[in-house]
N, C-alpha and C positions, 0 to 999 in steps of 0.2 A: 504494500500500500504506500510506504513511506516514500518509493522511485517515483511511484506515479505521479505525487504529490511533488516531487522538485521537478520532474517534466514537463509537469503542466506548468510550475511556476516559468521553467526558462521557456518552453514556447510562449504564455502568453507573454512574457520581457521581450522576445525575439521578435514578435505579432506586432507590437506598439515598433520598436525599434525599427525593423522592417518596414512598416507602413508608413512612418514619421519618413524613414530616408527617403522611402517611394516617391510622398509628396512633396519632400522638402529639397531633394539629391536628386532625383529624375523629372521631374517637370522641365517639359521644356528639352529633355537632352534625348529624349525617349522620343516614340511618334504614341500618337492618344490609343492606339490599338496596342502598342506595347504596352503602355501605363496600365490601363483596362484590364491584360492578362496578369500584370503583375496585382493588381491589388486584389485580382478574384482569389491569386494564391494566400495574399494576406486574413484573407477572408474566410477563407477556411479553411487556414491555421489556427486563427482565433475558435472558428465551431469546434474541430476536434479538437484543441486545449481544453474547450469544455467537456468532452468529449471525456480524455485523460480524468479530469477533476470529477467526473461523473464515476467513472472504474474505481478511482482510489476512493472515494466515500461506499459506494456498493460493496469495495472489500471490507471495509471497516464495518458495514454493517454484517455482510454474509462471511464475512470471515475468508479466509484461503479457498479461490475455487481456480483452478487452470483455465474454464472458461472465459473469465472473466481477465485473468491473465491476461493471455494471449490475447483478450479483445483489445486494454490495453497496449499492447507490445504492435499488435496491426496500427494503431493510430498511431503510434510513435514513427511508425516507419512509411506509415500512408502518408504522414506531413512530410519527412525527408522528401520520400518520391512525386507525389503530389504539385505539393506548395514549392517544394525545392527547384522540383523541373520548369514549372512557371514563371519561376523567379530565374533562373537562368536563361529562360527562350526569350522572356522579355528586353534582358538586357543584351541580349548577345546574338539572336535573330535567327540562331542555328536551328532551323526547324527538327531536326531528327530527333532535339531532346525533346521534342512534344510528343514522340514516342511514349515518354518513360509515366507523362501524367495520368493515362489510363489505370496504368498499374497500383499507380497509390489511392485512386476513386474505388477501384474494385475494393483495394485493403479498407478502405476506410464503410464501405457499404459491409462486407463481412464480418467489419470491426461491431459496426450496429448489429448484426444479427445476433453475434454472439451475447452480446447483451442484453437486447430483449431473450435469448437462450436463458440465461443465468438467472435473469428474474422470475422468468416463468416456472424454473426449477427450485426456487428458492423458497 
């Protein structure tokens, strides 16, 4: 529970800081279709930091479950892939890495089931 809870704290610190540089460091040096994709990844980086913050209190109420885990551990890795690949295609225009954001939406939609799994078994 305790990982989850500093996770969530540095993505949602990463969330603000990313998004502040978005507006404050890319306006202007971006094209508005970049900006746009960059700040959808900001955007939810913030949802699954909720996301995380949602898993660590559910552990703490249900105690140790792997499900719940791992649903954890998907969003940790769906923001990497996700938010991360967004935040790189935006600035850098390399379409290929738009490849990689598929992958962190599926982790983060799996991420949700497993949760609503954990609750319903709980």
């Amino acid at each position: 529970m305790k990982v989850f809870l500093v996770l969530g704290c540095l993505f949602a610190f990463l969330s603000i800081a990313i998004g502040a540089f978005g507006a404050h460091g890319l306006e202007g040096k971006i094209s508005a279709h970049s900006l746009q994709i960059y700040k959808t990844g900001v955007q939810y980086q913030m949802f699954q930091t909720a996301g995380i913050f949602l898993v660590a209190l559910l552990l703490d109420k249900f105690g140790s479950s792997t499900t719940l885990t791992w649903a954890g551990w998907l969003m940790v890795l769906g923001i990497v892939l996700f938010s991360g690949s967004l935040y790189a295609l935006s600035v850098t225009n390399v379409k290929i890495i738009g490849a990689i954001t598929p992958i962190g939406g599926v982790l983060f939609l799996v991420s949700w089931v497993l949760v609503a799994i954990s609750v319903l078994k709980s």
